[in-house]
C-alpha positions as CSV (number, residue, x, y, z in Angstrom):
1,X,0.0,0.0,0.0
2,X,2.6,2.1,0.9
3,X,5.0,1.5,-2.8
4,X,1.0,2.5,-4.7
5,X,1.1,6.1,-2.5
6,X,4.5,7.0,-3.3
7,X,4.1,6.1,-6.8
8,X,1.2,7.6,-7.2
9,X,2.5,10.8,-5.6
10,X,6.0,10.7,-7.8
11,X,4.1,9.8,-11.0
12,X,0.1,10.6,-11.5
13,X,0.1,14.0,-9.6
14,X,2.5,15.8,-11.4
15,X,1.2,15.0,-14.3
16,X,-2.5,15.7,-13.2
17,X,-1.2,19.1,-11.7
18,X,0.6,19.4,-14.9
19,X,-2.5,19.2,-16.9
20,X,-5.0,21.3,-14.9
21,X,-2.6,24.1,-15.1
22,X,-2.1,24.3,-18.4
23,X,-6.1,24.1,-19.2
24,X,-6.8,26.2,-16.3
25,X,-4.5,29.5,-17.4
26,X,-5.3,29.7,-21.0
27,X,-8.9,30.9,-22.0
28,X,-9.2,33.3,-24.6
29,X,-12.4,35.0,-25.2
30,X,-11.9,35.0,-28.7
31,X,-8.3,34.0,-31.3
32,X,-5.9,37.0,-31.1
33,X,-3.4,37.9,-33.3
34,X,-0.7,36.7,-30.4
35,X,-2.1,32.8,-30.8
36,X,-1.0,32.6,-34.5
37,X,2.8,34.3,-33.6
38,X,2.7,31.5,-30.8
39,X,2.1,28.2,-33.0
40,X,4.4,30.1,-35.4
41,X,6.9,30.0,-32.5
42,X,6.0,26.9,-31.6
43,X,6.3,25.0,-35.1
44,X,10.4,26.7,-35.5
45,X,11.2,25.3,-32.5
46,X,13.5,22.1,-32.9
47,X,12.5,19.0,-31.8
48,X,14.4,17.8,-28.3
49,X,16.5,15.6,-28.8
50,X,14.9,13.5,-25.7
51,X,11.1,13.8,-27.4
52,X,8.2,12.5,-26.3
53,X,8.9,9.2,-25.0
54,X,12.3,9.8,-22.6
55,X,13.9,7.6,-20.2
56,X,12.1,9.4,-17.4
57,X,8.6,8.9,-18.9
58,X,9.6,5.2,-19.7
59,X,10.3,5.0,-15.6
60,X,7.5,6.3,-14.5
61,X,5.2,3.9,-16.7
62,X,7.2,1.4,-15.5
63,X,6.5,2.3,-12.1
64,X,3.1,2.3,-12.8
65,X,3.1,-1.0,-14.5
66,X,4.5,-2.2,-11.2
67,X,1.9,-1.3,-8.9
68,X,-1.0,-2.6,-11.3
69,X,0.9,-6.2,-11.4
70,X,1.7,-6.0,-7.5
71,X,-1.7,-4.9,-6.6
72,X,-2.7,-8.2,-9.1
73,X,-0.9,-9.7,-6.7
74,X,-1.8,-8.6,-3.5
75,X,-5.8,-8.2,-3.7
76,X,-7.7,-11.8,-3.8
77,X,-9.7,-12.6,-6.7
78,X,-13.5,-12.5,-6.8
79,X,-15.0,-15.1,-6.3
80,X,-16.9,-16.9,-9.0
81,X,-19.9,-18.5,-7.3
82,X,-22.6,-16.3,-6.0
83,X,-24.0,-16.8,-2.2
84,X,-26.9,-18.6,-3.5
85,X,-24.8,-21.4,-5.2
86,X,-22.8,-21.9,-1.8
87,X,-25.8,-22.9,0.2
88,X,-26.4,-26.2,-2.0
């Protein structure tokens, strides 16, 4: 239980915080001039060298990976008889 909080903490909650600040701060009224000079911007930059898929983000799914297949693991399987078929 204890591995599934700090992973959870390291890995899903920066990326949640992540996400609801970058949807949070940015809500134009309408498309302004400055948008287009942005994506303009944005398309010159060069790709990093690192790109989507780094070592780091191949650790933390990894981590996550973990805890799915430890929690598999760890919790006992339902089971497949309801109460009615125990009583026979």
């Amino acid at each position: 239980m204890l591995f599934t909080v700090v992973v959870v903490a390291y890995v899903a909650v920066p990326w949640i915080m992540r996400f609801v600040e970058t949807v949070g701060g940015y809500d134009p009224a309408y498309y302004e001039p400055k948008d287009l000079q942005r994506e303009d911007y944005l398309r010159s930059l060069p790709a990093s060298s690192e790109g989507f898929f780094g070592w780091e983000t191949a650790f933390k799914l990894l981590l996550l990976v973990l805890v799915g297949i430890l929690w598999l693991i760890a919790v006992p399987a339902a089971p497949w008889r309801s109460r009615r078929d125990s009583r026979r």
